[in-house]
N, C-alpha and C positions, 0 to 999 in steps of 0.2 A: 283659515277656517270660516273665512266670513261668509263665505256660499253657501256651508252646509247646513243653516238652516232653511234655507231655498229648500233645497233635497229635503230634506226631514219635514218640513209643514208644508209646503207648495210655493208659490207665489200667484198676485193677481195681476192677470192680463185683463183689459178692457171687460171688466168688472168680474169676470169667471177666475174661479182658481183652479188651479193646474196642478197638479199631481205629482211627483216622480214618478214614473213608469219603469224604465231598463235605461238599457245603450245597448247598441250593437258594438261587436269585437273593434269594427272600424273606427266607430264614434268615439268610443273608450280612449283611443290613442289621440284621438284630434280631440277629445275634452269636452265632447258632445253629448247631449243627455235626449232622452226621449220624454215629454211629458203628456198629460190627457185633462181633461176636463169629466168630471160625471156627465154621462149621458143614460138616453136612454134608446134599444133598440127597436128595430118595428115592430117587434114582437110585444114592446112597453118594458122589456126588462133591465133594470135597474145595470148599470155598469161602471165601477171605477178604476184607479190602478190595483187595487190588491186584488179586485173580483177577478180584473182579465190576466192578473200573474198567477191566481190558483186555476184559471182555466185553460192553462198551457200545458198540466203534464201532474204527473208525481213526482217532487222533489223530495220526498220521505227520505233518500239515501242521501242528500247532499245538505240535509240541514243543519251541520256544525260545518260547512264549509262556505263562509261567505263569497271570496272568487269565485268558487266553483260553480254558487247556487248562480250570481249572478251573468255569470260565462253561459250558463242553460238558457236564461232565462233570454240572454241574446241570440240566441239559433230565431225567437222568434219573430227576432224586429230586423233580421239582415233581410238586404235587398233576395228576393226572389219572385219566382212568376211561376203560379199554378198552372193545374196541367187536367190530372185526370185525379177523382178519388179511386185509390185502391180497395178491394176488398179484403175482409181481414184473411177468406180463404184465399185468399192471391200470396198471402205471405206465409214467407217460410222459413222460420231461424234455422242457421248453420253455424256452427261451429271456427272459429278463427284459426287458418295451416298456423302451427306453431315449429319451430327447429328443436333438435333435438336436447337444444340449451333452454328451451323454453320461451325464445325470441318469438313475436308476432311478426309473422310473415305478409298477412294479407290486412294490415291493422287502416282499415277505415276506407276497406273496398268490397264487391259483393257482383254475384251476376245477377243477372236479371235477363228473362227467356226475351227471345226475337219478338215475338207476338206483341206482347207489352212494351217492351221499346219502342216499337210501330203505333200503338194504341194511344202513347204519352206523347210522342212526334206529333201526332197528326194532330192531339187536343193542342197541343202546343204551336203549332205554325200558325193560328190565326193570328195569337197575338203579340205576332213579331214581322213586321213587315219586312220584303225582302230575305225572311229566313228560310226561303221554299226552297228546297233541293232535293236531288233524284231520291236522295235516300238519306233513311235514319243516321244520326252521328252514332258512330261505337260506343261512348262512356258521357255519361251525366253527372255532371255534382249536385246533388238530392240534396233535400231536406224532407222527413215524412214521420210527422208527429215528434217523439223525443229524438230521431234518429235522423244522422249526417254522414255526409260520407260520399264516395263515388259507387255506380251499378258501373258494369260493364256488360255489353252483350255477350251472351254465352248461348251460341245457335244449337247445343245441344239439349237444353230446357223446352220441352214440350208443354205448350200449352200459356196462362197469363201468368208468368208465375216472379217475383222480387225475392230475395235471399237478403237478408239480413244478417251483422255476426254481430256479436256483444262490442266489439271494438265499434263497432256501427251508432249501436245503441247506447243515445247519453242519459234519457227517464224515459220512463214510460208513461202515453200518451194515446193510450188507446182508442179515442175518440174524433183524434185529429188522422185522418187517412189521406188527406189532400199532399200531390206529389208535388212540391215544389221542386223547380228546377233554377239553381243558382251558377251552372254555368254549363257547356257543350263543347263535345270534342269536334263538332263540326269543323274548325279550318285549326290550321296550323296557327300560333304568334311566333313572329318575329324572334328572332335571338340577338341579344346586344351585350357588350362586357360594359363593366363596372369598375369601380376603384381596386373595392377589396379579389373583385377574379382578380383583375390586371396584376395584383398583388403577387397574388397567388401564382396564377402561371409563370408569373416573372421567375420567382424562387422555385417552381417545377419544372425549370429547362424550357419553358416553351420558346418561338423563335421574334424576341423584342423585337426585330428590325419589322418584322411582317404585321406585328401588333400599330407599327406605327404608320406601316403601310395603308393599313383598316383607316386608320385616322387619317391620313392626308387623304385618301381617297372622297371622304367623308367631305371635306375641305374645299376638296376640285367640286364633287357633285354639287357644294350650296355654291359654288361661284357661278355653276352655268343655272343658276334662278334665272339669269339677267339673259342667257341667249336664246331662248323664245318663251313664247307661254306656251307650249308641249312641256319643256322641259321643266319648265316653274310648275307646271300643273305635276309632276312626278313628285318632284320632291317635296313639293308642300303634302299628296298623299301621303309617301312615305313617313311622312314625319308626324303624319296628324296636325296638321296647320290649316285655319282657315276652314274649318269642317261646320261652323255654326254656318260658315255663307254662303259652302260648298264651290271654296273659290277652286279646288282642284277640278272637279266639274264643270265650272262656268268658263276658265282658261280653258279647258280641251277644247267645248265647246266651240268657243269666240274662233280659235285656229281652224277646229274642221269646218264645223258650221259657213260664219262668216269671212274665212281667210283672211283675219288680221292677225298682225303680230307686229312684235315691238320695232323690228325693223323694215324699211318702204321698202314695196316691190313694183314692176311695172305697172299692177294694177289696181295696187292700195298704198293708200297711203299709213305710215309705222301709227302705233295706238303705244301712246303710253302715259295714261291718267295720272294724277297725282298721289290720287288715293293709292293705284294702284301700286306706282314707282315705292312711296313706303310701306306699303304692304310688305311688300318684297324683301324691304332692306330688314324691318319688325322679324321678320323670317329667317332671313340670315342672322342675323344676332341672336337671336334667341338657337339655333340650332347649333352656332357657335362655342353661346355660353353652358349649351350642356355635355360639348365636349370638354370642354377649357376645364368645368368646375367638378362634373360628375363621370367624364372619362364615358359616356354615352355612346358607343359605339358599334355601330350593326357589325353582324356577321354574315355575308353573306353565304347563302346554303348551309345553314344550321337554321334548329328549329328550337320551339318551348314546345313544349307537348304535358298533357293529365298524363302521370303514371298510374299504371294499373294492376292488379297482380296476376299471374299464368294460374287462370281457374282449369288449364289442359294438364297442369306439371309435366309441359312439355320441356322445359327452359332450366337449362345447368347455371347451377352457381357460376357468377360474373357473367352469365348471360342477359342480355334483352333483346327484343324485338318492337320493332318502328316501320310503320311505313306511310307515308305522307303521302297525303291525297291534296293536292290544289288545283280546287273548285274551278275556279276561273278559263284554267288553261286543262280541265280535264287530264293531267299526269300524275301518275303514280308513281311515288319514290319512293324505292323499295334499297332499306338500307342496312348496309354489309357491311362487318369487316369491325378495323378497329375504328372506336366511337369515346370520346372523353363525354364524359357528363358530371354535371352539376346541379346546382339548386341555389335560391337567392335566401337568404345571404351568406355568404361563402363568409368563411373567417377562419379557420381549421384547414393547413394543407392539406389533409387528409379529404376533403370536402368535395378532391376533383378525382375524379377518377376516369379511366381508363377502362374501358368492358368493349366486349365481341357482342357486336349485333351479329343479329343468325336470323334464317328462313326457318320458319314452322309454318306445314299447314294448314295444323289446326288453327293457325291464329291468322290466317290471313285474310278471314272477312272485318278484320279489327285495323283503323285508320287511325293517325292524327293522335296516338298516344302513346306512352311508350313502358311494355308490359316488363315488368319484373319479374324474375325466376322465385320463385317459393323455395329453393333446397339452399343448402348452407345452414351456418349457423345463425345469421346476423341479415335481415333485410336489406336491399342493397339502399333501397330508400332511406333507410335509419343511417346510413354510414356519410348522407351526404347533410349535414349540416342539421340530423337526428328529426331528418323529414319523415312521410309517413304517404298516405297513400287516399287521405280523406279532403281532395282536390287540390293537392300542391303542384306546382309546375315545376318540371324539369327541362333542363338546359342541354340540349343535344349538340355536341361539337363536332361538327362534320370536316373539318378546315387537318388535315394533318400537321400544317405548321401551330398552332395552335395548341397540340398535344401535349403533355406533362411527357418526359424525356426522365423521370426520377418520380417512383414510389414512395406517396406516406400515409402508416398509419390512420384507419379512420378516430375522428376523434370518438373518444366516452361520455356519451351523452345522458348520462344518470340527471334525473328529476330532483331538484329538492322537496322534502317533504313539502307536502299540503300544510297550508295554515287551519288550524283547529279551534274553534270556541268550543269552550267546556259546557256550556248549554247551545240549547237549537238557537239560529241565528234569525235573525228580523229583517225585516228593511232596513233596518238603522244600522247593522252589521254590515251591510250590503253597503250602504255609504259610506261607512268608515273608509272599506275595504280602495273605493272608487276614488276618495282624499288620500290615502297611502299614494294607490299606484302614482297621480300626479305628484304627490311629494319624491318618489323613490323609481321613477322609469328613469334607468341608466341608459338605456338602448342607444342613443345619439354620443353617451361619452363613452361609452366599451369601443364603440364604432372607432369613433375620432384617435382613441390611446392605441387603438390597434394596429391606427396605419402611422401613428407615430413610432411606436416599436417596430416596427417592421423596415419602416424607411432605415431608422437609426440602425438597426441592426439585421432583422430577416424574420418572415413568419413562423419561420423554426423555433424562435428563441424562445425561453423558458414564461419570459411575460407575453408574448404571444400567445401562447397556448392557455396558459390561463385566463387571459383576457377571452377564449374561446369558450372558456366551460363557464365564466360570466354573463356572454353575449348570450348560450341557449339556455341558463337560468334567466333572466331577465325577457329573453320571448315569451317565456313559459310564466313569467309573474300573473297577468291578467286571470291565469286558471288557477294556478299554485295559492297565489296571495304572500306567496314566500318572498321578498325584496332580496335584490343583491346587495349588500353592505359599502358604502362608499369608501369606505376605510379599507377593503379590499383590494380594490382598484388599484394593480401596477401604477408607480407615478414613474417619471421620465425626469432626471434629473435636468437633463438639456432643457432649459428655457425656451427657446427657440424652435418654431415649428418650420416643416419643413414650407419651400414655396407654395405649392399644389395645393399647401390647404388656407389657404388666404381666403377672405370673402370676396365679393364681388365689389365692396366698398372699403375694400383695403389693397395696400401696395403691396404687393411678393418681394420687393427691393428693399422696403425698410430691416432695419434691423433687428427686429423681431419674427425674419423668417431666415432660413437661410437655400443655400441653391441645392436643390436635390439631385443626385448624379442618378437615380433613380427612375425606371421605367420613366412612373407615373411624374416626374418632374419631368423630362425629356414632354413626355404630350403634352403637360400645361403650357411650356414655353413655347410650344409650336403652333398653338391656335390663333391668329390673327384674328383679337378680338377687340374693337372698340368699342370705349363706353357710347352710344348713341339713340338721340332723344327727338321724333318729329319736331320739326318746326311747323309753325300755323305759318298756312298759305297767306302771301301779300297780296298774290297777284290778281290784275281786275279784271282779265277775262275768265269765262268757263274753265277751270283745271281738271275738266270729266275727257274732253277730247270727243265730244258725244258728236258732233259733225263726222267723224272716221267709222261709230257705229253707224248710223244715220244712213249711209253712204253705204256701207256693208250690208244693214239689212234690205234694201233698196234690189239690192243684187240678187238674193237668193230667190227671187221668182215665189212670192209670197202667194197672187191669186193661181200657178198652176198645184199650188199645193192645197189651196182652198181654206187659205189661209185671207183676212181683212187686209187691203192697202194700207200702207200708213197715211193716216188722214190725222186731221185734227179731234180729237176726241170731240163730244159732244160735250156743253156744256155742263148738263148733270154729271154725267161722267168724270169729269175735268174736276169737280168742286168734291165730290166724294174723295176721289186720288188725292184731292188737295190735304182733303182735313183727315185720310190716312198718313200722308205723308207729316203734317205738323205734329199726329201722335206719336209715332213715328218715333219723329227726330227729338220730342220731348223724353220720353221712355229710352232711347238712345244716351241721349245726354245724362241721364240720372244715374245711368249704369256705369256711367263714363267717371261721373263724380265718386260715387262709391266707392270705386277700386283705385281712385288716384292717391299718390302719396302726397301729392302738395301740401302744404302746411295752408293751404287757403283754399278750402272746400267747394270753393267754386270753380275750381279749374278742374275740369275732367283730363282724365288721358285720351290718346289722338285717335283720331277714328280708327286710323290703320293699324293700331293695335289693338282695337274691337274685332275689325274684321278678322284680322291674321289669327285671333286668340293667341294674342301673347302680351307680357306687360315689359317696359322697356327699363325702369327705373332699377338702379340698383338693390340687392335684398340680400342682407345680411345673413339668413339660411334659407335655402334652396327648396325645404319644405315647405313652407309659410307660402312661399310664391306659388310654388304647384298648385297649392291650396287655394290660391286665390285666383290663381287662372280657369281652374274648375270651374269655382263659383262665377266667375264670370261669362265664360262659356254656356254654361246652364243658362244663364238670365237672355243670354241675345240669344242663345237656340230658341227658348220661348218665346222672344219679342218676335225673332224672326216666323215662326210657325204661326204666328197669329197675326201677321202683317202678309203671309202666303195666301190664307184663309180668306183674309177679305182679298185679296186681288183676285179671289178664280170668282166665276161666275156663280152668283147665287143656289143655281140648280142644283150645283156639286158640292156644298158649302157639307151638306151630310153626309156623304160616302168620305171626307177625307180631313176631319177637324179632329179625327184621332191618330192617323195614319198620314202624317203630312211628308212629303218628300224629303224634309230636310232630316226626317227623323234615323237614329243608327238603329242596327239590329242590334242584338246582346253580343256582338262578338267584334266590334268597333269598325265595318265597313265604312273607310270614310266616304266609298263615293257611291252610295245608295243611292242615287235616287236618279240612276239610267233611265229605269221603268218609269218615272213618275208622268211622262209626259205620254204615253203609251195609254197608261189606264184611263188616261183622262179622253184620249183621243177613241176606244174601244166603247168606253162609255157613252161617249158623246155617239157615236155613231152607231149603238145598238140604241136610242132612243129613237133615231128618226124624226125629229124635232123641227123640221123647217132648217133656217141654219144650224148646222150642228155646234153645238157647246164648245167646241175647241176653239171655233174662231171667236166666240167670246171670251172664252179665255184670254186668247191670244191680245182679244180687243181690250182688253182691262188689264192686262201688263203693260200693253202701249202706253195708255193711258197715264199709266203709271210710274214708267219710262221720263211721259215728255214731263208730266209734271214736277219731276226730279229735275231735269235738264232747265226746267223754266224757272227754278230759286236758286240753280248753282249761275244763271246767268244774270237775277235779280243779287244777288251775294254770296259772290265764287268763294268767300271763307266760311259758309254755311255749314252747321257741323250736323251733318245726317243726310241731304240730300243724295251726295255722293254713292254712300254706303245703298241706301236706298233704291238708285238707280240700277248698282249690283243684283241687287234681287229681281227688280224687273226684268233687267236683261235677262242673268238667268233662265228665269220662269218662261220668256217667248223663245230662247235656245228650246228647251227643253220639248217648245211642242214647236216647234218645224223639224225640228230630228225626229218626233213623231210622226208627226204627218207626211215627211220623205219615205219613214218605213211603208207607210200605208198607200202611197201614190199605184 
C-alpha cells in the first residue's frame, strides 16, 4: 500500500504536481496509471483530474460501483483516432435482437447506413498513412461519447444514419459526438494456435501429427532466413521482425534493386555484414523461442476476423458467414462449408466449435468479418469463451485436419455479482478498487493450473472446468470488482510440472519437471533452441561489407535515372551527416542500456537486436519480455523517424515530419513504406525546382551512407554506425525504385 497515497494526493514531478486521472482497460493490467497537472485551456479555463473525469459523461448510474465507474471512465483514455462529429439527428436508438430465453443476440454491435461509413472513411484516411483503399472496410470498433461497441454497414439504411442499442451504451454523454475509431475490418490478421487451443483440439480429436506438421514447417521456414535476403526479407515480414528499420523492405530491396545477396554470383560479389549475419541469427531465436515456450503457431489459410451480428436475419442458428478480401492480391475468399471457430482465450472445451459457413446475398457487400446468426436461444459469440460482439476477434479454422472430431458443451458463463458501496463511491473507491485488482488478478495462475490439469489428466476433467468458470470471472474482475478467491483455485497434488512449462532460465530435465507424453510436450522438445547471446566484434577491418554495396550501387545506372553520381559529399555536407550520425549512435546507445539486463548498466544489448526488435537474454515470463520489446521498438521507431527527417532534404522536411515512411498504419503493415519514395519523387518533380529534390535526397543519404562507412573503418566495433548505414541505404533503395517507375 505504499503507492496509494501517490493515487490519493498526487506526486511532484519537476516542481508540478500530478494528479491521478484513470487507466485505460490495457494499463490497468500492465499496472499503469494515467496522471495530469492543472492546466489551463485556450479558452483560459481552469482544468484538473476531477474537472475532466465529470466532463466525460453521466455516471449517476454507476456511483456505488467503483470497477465499473472506473472501467467507464477508461473508454476515455484508450488508444483511438477521431474521425467525423456526428449529429445527434444522425442517431438512432434501436432496441438489442434478444432470443426467446431472453439471451442478447446482437450485445455490443449496431449498423450504421453506407453513406456515413463513407463520410467517417474518408475523415479518417488522412490520418493514417498508407490507409487508402478502393473502398470503405464493412465494420468499425467505435467509441462515441458514453457508447463502444462495433457499426457494421447495413446498405439498406438510407441516408447518414448510426444505430445505437443499450448493450452499446455504457453513460450517457450527450456532448461528446466525435466518432472515434479504435479499430477496422479493413484486412484480414493472421491465425495462429496457442497452448491452451493446442490443449483443446488435442482432447477434441483434432489431427496431433498435422498440428506438429504447422510446427516443423514453422522450423524449416526460419532456417531458410540464411538462403537469401528474398527469403529473410519474408519471414522477418511474417513475423513482425525488424519493422523499426524496415529490414523486410530494405532486403527485398538490396536483392531486386542492387542484385546482392548472401551468396557470389558471376557478377557480384556474396554481402554478408556483421550486423546483418546477427540480425538474422536475433531472428531466428526469438521466433524459435515463441514456438518452444508459447506453442506460436500460424495457420496457414485461416483467418481472425471482427464478428458481427446478421442485421438481414438472414443466418440460421449454428450458421455464419465470411468472406475475405486480401488487399494486396485483390482475391476474394468466399467461405463454405464446415468452419471450427474460436476466440482467445480458449479454456472451456466447449470454446471450439464447429458451424456451417453459408452464402447470403444479403450480406455479401460485407468483408473481413465474420457475421453471427441472431435466431437460437444463446449467441454463438457468448458460447465461445462468453465473448460478445463489442470488437472481439474470432478465430476462423479453415484447415479440416484441425477440426474438433467430438462435441462439447458450451461453457456457463454467469457474471458474478458487481461489487457494491453502500454509499456513492469517490476517487478514493476507485483506488481501493485498482490495489485490490493487483493484489487479487488470478488470470496468469487459472491459466498456468489449467494446463497443469489438463496435461495431468484432460480438459474434460472436473478441475478443468472449474478452473474455466474462474478464468471468465477473473476477466471479468476489472468491471465486476468481484475477485476470484485464491482458496478456490484447484491445487494439483503432483509437485512436479509438466516440461513445456519451464522458463526460459530453467532446465525441463531437472527434477522438478517431468517429460510430457502430451501434444504440447511433444512440440516443446522439438524446437531446436539455443540459448544465444551476440558477441562484440574483434575484428579490425570494416564488418559493414560496404565495398559489395559500393560496387552494387555503381551498377544501377544512377545519372540515366537522374539520379547524383556517387561522389564525395561536400564538406558541409559531410560534417552535418557527421554530427547526425554521433546523435545517432548516442540516442542508440542509451536505448540500448535501458533494456539491457546486465547487472552493469553500462553495457547495452547488441545492435542487432535493436535492429531485429528482439531481446536475446533469458526472461523468466514471456510477458514482461513482450513488454519490453514494445517499449523498445517504440523508442528506435522514434530515433529512427527523426534521424529519416534530417536526411531528406530540407524543402520536404514539412510535408513528411508527421507522416514518415517508417511509420505503420493501424492495422500493423509491416512493409509500408513501398510508396514512400514515390511521393517524394512526385513532389519533387511537380515543383520544377532546377534540380529536382529527389536527387537531393538521394544526395544526403549518400552522404549519410559514406559517413557511416568512414567510423566503421576509423572503429569496426563502433556501436551505431552500422545500424545507421541501414537506414541510409534503405532511404536511396527506396528512391531509385522511384525513379525507375518514373523513367
Amino acid at each position: 500500500m505504499r503507492y496509494q497515497p501517490i493515487l490519493l494526493e498526487g506526486c511532484l514531478v519537476a516542481g508540478r504536481r500530478y494528479q491521478f486521472l484513470g487507466y485505460s482497460m490495457s494499463g490497468l493490467k500492465e499496472h499503469s496509471m494515467w496522471f495530469v497537472t492543472p492546466f489551463k485551456d485556450d479558452e483560459g479555463k481552469q482544468w484538473d483530474a476531477a474537472s475532466i473525469r465529470n466532463s466525460l459523461g453521466d455516471f449517476s448510474q454507476l456511483q456505488h460501483y467503483p470497477a465499473r465507474l472506473g472501467a467507464r471512465w477508461s473508454q476515455a483514455f484508450s488508444a483511438t483516432d477521431p474521425s467525423i462529429t456526428i449529429h445527434s439527428d444522425q442517431i438512432k436508438r434501436i432496441a438489442d435482437r434478444k432470443s426467446p430465453t431472453g439471451a442478447e443476440m446482437t450485445d455490443g454491435c449496431s449498423p450504421i447506413s453506407t453513406e456515413l461509413m463513407r463520410a467517417i472513411w474518408r475523415a479518417y484516411l488522412p490520418t493514417k498513412k498508407r490507409a487508402s483503399t478502393s473502398s470503405h472496410p464493412s465494420a468499425l470498433q467505435f467509441r462515441l461519447g458514453g457508447s463502444k461497441g462495433m457499426v457494421v454497414e447495413d446498405n439498406t439504411l438510407v441516408g447518414k444514419v448510426i444505430c445505437l442499442r443499450n448493450s452499446q451504451i455504457k453513460f450517457e454523454a450527450p456532448d461528446n459526438r466525435t466518432f472515434d475509431i479504435q479499430g477496422t475490418s479493413l484486412r484480414p490478421k493472421a491465425m495462429y494456435l496457442n497452448r491452451p487451443l493446442i490443449v483443446l483440439l488435442e482432447f477434441l480429436g483434432a489431427d496431433c501429427d498435422h498440428i506438429i506438421e504447422l510446427q516443423d514447417a514453422v522450423i524449416r521456414e526460419v532456417h531458410s532466413l540464411y538462403n537469401s535476403l528474398e527469403d529473410a526479407s519474408k519471414v522477418l515480414q511474417q513475423h513482425g521482425l525488424g519493422a523499426s528499420f524496415n529490414l523486410p523492405s530494405l532486403f527485398s530491396n538490396m536483392k531486386k534493386i542492387l542484385g546482392v545477396d548472401f551468396q557470389a554470383d558471376d557478377a557480384q560479389e556474396g554481402y554478408r555484414s556483421d550486423l546483418l549475419a546477427n540480425s538474422l541469427k536475433c531472428s531466428e531465436t526469438h521466433i524459435l523461442r515463441e514456438l518452444k515456450y508459447r506453442a506460436h503457431i500460424p495457420v496457414p489459410g485461416s483467418h481472425t476476423l471482427y464478428g458481427v451480428s446478421d442485421e438481414w436475419g438472414c443466418l440460421e442458428e449454428g450458421e455464419i458467414y465470411a468472406t475475405v478480401f486480401d488487399e494486396k492480391k485483390g482475391i476474394y475468399e468466399e467461405i463454405e462449408g464446415d468452419v471450427a471457430i474460436t476466440r482467445s482465450p480458449q479454456i472451456h472445451p466447449g470454446d471450439v466449435r464447429l458451424v456451417k459457413a453459408v452464402r447470403r446475398e444479403q450480406l455479401k457487400h460485407l468483408t473481413n468479418v465474420v457475421v453471427f446468426s441472431c435466431k437460437g436461444d444463446r449467441s454463438l459469440a457468448s458460447c465461445l469463451g462468453g465473448g460478445d460482439m463489442d470488437g472481439d476477434d474470432f478465430n476462423l479454422i479453415l484447415d479440416p485436419l484441425l477440426h474438433p472430431t467430438r462435441a462439447f458443451p458450451p461453457g456457463d458463463y454467469k457474471p458474478l455479482e458487481k461489487k457494491r458501496t453502500a454509499r456513492p463511491c469517490d476517487i478514493g473507491d476507485v483506488i481501493k478498487f485498482i490495489f485490490d485488482y493487483i493484489e487479487s488478478d488470478l488470470i496468469g495462475l487459472i491459466a498456468h493450473a489449467h494446463l497443469r490439469f489438463a496435461d495431468f489428466k484432460d480438459p474434460g476433467c472436473q478441475e478443468c472446468l472449474q478452473l474455466s468458470v474462474h478464468a471468465s470471472h477473473a476477466v471479468d474482475f476489472p468491471k465486476t470488482g468481484t475477485p476470484v478467491r485464491f482458496g478456490d483455485i484447484p491445487r494439483l497434488r503432483e509437485r512436479r510440472k509438466p516440461d513445456f512449462l519451464a522458463y526460459e532460465n530453467q532446465d525441463p530435465t531437472e527434477r522438478n519437471f517431468y517429460k510430457s507424453n502430451k501434444l504440447l510436450g511433444k512440440l516443446f522438445r522439438r524446437v531446436p533452441l539455443e540459448h544465444w547471446i551476440p558477441e562484440e566484434s574483434d575484428r579490425e577491418d570494416s564488418p559493414s561489407k560496404g565495398n559489395v554495396i559500393k560496387h552494387a550501387l555503381r551498377g544501377v545506372g544512377l545519372y540515366d535515372l537522374g539520379l547524383p553520381e556517387l561522389q564525395a559529399p561536400s564538406e558541409e555536407l559531410h560534417e552535418e551527416m557527421k554530427y547526425l550520425l554521433v546523435d545517432y549512435c548516442d540516442q542508440l546507445l542509451t536505448i540500448g542500456k535501458v533494456h539491457s539486463l546486465s547487472k552493469n548498466k553500462d553495457i547495452p544489448i547488441s545492435e542487432a537486436e535493436l535492429i531485429s526488435g528482439t531481446l536475446m537474454e533469458n526472461w523468466s515470463h514471456h510477458q514482461r519480455r513482450r513488454e519490453a520489446v514494445e517499449a523498445m521498438n517504440l523508442q528506435t521507431h522514434e530515433l529512427i523517424r527523426a534521424v529519416k527527417a534530417e536526411m531528406q532534404a530540407k524543402e520536404m522536411d514539412h510535408e513528411h515530419d508527421e507522416h514518415d515512411e517508417g511509420d505503420k498504419d493501424e492495422e500493423g503493415d509491416e512493409d509500408n513504406e513501398d510508396n514512400e519514395g514515390n511521393e517524394d519523387y512526385h513532389d519533387c518533380y511537380e515543383e520544377e525546382v532546377g534540380i529536382p529534390l529527389i536527387a537531393e535526397h538521394f544526395r544526403r543519404a549518400w552522404a549519410a551512407w559514406c559517413v557511416a562507412e568512414e567510423a566503421l573503418r576509423e572503429d569496426p566495433g563502433s556501436y551505431g554506425p552500422q545500424s545507421f548505414g541501414f537506414i541510409a541505404l534503405g532511404r536511396m533503395l527506396k528512391l531509385i525504385k522511384a525513379a525507375k517507375e518514373h523513367v
